[in-house]
C-alpha positions as CSV (number, residue, x, y, z in Angstrom):
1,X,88.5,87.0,92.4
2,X,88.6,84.0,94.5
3,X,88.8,80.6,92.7
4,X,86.3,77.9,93.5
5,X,88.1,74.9,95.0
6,X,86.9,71.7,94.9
7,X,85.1,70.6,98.6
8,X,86.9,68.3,100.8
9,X,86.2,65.7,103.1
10,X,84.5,66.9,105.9
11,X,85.4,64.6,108.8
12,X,88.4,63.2,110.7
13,X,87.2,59.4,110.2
14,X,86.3,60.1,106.4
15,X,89.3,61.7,105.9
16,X,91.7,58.4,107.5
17,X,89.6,56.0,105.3
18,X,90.6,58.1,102.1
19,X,94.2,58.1,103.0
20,X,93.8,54.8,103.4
21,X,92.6,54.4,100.0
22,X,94.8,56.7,98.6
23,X,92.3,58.6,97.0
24,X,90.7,61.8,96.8
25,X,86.4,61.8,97.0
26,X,84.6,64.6,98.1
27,X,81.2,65.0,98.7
28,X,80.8,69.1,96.3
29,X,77.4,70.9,96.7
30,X,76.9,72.8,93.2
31,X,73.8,74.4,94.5
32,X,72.1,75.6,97.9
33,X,70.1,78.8,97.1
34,X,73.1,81.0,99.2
35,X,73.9,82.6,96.1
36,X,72.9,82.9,92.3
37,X,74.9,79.6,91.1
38,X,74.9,79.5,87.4
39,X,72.7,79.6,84.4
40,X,71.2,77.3,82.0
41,X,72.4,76.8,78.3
42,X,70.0,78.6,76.3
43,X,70.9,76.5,73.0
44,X,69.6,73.7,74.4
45,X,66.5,75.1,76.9
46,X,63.5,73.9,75.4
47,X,61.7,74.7,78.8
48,X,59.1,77.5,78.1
49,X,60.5,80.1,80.8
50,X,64.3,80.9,81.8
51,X,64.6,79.5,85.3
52,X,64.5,81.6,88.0
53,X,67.6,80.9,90.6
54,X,67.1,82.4,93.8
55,X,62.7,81.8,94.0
56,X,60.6,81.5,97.2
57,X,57.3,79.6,97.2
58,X,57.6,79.4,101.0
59,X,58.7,75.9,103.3
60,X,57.6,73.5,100.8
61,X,58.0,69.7,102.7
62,X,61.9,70.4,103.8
63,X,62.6,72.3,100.9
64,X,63.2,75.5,102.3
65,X,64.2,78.5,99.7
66,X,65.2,80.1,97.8
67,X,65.9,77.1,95.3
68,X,65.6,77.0,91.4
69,X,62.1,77.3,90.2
70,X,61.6,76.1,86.2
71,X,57.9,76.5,85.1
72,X,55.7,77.4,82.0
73,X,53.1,76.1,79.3
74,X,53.7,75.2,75.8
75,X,50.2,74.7,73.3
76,X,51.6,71.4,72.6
77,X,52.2,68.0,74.2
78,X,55.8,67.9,74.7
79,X,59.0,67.2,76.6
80,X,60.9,70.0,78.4
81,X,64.7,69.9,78.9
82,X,67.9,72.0,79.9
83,X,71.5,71.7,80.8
84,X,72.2,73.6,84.2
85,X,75.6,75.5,84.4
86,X,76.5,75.8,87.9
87,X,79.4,78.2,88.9
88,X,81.1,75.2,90.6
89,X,81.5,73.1,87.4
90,X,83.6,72.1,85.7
91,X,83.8,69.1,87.8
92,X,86.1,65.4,88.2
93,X,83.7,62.5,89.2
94,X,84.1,59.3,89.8
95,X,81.5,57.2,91.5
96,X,79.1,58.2,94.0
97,X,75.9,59.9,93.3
98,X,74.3,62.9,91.7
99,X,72.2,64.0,94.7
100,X,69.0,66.3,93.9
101,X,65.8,67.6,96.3
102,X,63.1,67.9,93.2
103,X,59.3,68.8,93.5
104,X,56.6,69.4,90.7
105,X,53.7,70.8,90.6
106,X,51.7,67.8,88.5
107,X,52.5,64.1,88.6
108,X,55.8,64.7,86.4
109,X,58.5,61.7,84.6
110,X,61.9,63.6,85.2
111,X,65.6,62.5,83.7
112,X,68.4,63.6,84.7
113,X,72.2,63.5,82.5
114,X,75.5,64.8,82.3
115,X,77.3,66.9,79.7
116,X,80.9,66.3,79.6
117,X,83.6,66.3,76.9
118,X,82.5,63.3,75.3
119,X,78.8,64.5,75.1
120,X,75.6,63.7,77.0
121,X,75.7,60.8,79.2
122,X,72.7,57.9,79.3
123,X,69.8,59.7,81.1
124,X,68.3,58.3,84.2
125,X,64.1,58.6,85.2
126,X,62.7,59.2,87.8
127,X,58.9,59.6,88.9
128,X,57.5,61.8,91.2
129,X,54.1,62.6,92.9
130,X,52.6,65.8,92.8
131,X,53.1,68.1,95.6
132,X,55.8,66.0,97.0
133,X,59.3,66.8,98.1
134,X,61.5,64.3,97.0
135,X,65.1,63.4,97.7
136,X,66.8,61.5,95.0
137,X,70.5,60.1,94.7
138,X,71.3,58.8,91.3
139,X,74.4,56.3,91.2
140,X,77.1,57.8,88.7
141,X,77.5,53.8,87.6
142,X,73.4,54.5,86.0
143,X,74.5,58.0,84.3
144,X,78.4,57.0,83.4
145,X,79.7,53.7,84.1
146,X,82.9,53.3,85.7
147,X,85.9,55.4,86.1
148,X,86.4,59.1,86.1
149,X,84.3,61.6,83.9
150,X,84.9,65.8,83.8
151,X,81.0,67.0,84.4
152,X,81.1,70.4,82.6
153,X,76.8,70.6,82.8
154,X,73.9,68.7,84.3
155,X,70.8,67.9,82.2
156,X,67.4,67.8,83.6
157,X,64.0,67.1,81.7
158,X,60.7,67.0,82.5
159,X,58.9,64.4,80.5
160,X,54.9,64.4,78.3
161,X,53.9,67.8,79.6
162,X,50.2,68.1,78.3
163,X,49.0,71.0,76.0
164,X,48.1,73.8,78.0
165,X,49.0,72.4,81.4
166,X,51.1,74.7,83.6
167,X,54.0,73.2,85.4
168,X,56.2,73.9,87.8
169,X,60.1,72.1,88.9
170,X,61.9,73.4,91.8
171,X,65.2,72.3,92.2
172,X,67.3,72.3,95.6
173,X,70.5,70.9,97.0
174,X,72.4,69.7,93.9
175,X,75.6,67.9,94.7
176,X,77.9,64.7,93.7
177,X,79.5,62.8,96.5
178,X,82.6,61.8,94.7
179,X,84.6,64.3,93.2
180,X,88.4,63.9,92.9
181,X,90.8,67.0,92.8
182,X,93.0,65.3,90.1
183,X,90.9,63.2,87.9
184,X,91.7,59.6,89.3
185,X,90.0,58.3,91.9
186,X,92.7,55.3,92.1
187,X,96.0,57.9,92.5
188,X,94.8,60.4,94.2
189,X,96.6,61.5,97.5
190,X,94.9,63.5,100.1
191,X,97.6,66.3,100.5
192,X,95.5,67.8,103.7
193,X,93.6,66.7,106.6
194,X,90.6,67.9,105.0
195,X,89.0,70.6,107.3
196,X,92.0,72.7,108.5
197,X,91.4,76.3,108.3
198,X,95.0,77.3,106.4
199,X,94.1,80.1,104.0
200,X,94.8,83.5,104.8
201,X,92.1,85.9,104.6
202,X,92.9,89.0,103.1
203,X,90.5,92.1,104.6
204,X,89.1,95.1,102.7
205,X,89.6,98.9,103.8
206,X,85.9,100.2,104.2
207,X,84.1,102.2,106.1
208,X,81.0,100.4,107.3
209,X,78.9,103.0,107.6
210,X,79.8,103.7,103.9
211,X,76.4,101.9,101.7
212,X,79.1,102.0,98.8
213,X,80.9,98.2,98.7
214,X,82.5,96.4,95.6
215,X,81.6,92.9,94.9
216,X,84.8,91.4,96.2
217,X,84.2,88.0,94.3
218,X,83.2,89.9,91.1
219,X,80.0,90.5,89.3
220,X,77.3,93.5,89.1
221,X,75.8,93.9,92.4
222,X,72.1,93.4,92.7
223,X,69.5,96.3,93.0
224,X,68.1,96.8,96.7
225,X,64.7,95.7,97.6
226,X,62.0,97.6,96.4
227,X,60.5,99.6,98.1
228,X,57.6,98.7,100.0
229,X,56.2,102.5,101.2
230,X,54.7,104.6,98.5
231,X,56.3,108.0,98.4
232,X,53.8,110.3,100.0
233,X,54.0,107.0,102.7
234,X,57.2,108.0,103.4
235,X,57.2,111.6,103.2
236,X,54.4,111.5,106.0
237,X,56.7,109.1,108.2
238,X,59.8,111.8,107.6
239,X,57.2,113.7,109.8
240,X,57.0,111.4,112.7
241,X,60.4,110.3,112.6
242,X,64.0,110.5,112.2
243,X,64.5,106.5,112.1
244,X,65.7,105.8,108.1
245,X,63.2,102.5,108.2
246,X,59.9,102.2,109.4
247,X,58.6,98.7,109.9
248,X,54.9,97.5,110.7
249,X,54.9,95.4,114.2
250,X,53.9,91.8,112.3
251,X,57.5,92.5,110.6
252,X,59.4,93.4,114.3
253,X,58.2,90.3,115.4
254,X,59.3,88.6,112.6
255,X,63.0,89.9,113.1
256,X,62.6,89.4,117.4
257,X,61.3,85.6,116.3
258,X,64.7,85.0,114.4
259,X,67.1,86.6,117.0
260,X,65.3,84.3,119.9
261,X,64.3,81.5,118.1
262,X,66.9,78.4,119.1
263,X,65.8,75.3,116.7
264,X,65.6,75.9,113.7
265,X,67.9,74.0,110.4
266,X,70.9,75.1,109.2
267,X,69.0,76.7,105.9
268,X,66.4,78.7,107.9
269,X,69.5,79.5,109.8
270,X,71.0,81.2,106.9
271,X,67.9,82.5,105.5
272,X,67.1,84.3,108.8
273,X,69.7,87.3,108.2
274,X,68.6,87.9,104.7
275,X,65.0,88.1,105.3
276,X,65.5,90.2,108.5
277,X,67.4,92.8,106.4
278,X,64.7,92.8,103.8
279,X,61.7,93.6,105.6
280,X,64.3,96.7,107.4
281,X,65.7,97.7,103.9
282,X,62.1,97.1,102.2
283,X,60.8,99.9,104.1
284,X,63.8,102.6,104.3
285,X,62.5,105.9,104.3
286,X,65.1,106.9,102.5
287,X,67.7,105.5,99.8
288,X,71.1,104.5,100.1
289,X,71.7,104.3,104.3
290,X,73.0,101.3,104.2
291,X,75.5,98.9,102.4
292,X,72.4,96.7,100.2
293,X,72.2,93.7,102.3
294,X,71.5,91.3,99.2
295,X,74.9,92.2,97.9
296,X,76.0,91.5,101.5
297,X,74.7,88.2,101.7
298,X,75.2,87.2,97.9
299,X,79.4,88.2,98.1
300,X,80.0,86.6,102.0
301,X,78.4,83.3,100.3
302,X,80.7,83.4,97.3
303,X,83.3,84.6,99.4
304,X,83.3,81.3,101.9
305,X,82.4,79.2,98.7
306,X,86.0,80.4,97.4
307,X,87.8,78.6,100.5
308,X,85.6,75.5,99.9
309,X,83.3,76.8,102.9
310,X,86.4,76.7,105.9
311,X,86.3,80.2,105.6
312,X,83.1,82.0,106.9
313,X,82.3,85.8,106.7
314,X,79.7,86.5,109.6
315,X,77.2,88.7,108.5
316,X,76.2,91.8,111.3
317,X,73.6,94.4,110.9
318,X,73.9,97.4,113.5
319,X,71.1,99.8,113.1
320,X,68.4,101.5,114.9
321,X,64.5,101.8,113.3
322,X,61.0,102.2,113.9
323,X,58.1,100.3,114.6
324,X,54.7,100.7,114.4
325,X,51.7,100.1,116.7
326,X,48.2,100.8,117.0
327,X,47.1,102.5,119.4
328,X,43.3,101.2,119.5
329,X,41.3,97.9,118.7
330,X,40.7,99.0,115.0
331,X,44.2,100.3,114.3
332,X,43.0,103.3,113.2
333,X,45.9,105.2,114.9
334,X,49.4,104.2,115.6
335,X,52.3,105.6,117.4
336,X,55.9,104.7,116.3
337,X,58.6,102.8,118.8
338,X,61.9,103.0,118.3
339,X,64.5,100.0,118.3
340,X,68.1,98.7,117.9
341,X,68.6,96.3,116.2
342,X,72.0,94.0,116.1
343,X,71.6,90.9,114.2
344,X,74.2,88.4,113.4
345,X,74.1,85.3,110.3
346,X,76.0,83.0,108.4
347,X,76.0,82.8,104.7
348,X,76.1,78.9,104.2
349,X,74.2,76.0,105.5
350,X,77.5,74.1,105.6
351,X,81.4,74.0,106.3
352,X,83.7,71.8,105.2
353,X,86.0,70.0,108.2
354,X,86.6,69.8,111.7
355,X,88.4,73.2,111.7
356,X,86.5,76.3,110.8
357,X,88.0,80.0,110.3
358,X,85.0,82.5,111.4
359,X,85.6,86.3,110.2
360,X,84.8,89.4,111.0
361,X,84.7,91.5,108.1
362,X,83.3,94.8,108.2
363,X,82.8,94.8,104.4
364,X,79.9,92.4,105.7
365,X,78.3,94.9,108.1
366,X,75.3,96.4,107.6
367,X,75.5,99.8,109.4
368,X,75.2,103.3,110.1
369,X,77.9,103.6,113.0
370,X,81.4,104.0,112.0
371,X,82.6,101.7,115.4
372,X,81.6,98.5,115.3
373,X,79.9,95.9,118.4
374,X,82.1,93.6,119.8
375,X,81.9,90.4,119.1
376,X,82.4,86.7,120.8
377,X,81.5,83.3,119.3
378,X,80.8,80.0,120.8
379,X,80.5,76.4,119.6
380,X,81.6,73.4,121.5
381,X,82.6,73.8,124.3
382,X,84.9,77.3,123.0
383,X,84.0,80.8,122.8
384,X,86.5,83.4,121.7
385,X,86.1,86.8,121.0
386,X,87.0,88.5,117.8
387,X,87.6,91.8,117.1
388,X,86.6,93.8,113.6
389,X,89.5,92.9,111.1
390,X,89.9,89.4,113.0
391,X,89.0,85.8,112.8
392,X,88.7,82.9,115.0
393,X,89.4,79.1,114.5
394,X,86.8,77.1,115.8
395,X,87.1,73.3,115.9
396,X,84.1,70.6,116.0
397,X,84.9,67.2,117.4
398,X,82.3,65.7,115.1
399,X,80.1,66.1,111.7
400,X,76.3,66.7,112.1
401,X,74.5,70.1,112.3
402,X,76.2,72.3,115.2
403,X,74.7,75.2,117.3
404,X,77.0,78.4,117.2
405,X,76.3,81.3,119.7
406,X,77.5,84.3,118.8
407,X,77.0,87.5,121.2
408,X,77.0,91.0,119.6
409,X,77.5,94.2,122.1
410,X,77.1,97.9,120.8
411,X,76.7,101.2,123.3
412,X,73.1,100.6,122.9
413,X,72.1,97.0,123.1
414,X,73.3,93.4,123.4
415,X,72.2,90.5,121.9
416,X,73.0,86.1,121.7
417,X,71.6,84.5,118.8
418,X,72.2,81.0,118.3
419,X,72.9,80.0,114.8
420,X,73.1,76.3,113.1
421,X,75.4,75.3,110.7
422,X,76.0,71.1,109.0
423,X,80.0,70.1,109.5
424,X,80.4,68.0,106.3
């Protein structure tokens, strides 16, 4: 399994004022919602429910899920607190900030501290309004003090909670903006232009038709989407049709809006693939006809979150369903049109540096053709065309959220999506 690296500096000019320094700080996201990014400490959880990782409440004010959702009631007045234990920790930080996106459900006094070696660090409040998205940055000086501290958990508490009175905490984009690869800030030495797309990616033997894939960066794969068709449903569609998947219209248009839609952020971006796939997979007629496209999307985020995001699995679906549409005012019939889909996504919001390795993995293909579209991606002013088993570098002049155009051809259709992705 891949080991997590520490993120690196992201731009050229960062990057020269480091060296200049002589010292290492990196800006680290420990949690996005691309994958399922740690646990919390059950000895010391005193919130009422186990948090739930990977929830979705809908586009709440620019928090866009899934994100980390900790709710409940107790029969008592009472504070509720945990110690969150992201895959990406153990960390070295020195200075900088804790950054957080935080919303609650009531008017709610949070804290915030971190666990390390020594114990808990000094904890830090905030307030927060009700119903309000709110993007905090805590100094490390408020939480630590000066110098360098090994983070192995962050605390985070949710303060007087009436008797009886149900709350909720979501929690998004969780990252410190100063972590050091060695443990000094001071002695550091930057030992790469932060950015360049070195590592070697090694590629998998499967068939992508095959629904059977390992988890290549370890861990039980996830259960598919259940199913939304009851079985006489389906049995009645088997009828009508030989698609495997049968999808309303509403849910086609869905799909169509995120192929065609071209402004959209970087996580809505991301999220577009996933959701697409579940409303296909949600109504398969029948089980097992494709590789789960959860496990997909889960493994390609881990996967590019094992070469600090410079390495990027592109997600593809290739697949052909059916549609249905009524065929009078009051729906009361409907007839059933077929469709091809080829979909492309990216697993991260993010990449780290001005030199980005793109792959194309069919492990990451969600098919039912044993050959494969052809593939070409844009972004600058570059396009290159990769082939299945192949990568391509791609180099941004600049940090800021970036517009990648990636244009899928099978015998039956073509498609151009435009994708967004941040260059950190």
């Amino acid at each position: 399994m891949l080991n997590r690296m520490f993120k690196r500096v992201a731009t050229t000019g960062a990057v020269l004022a480091l060296w200049a320094n002589a010292q290492t700080c990196n800006e680290t996201m420990l949690y996005d919602g691309s994958s399922m990014n740690g646990k919390m400490d059950e000895a010391s959880r005193s919130f009422p429910e186990a948090p739930e990782w990977q929830t979705n409440w809908g586009n709440q004010d620019g928090m866009i899920p899934p994100y980390i959702r900790l709710s409940g009631q107790k029969s008592v007045k009472s504070d509720w607190k945990g110690s969150l234990d992201f895959n990406g920790l153990p960390l070295n930080v020195s200075g900088g900030n804790l950054k957080v996106k935080v919303r609650a459900t009531q008017n709610a006094k949070l804290g915030f501290w971190l666990v390390t070696d020594a114990g808990n660090s000094k904890t830090v409040y905030r307030t927060i309004s009700a119903n309000a998205t709110n993007s905090l940055e805590i100094p490390l000086s408020e939480l630590q003090g000066s110098g360098t501290v090994s983070v192995k958990k962050i605390g985070v508490g949710i303060f007087n909670i009436p008797a009886y009175q149900y709350t909720t905490l979501f929690i998004d984009d969780v990252s410190f903006t100063c972590v050091t690869k060695d443990g000094s800030a001071a002695n550091g030495v930057v030992n790469d232009i932060a950015g360049e797309a070195s590592d070697e990616y090694t590629f998998t033997e499967v068939d992508p038709a095959s629904p059977e894939r390992l988890v290549l960066t370890g861990g039980e794969p996830v259960a598919e989407a259940s199913k939304k068709l009851s079985q006489s449903s389906r049995d009645e569609l088997k009828k009508r049709t030989s698609a495997n998947f049968v999808l309303t219209e509403t849910e086609h248009k869905q799909i169509l809006k995120f192929q065609d839609m071209v402004s959209r952020t970087p996580k809505a971006s991301r999220e577009g693939w996933y959701k697409s796939m579940f409303l296909v997979n949600s109504n398969r007629l029948r089980d097992s006809v494709i590789a789960n496209p959860k496990n997909l999307y889960l493994d390609a985020g881990a996967m590019a979150a094992g070469y600090d995001n410079r390495v990027i699995p592109i997600l593809v679906a290739d697949l052909d369903y059916a549609y249905k549409v009524c065929t009078d005012t009051s729906c009361s019939g409907t007839e059933l049109k077929d469709y091809s889909l080829l979909l492309a996504g990216l697993p991260v919001t993010h990449v780290h540096g001005s030199k980005i390795k793109f792959v194309y993995d069919p492990n990451f293909v969600a098919t039912t053709r044993s050959e494969l579209p052809t593939m070409e991606i844009c972004a600058e002013t570059t396009c290159k065309q990769i082939a299945p088993k192949g990568s391509a570098d791609i180099e941004f002049e600049s940090a800021g959220t970036k517009t990648i155009s990636i244009k899928l051809s099978s015998k039956k259709t073509n498609i151009q999506q435009k994708l967004f992705v941040e260059v950190k």
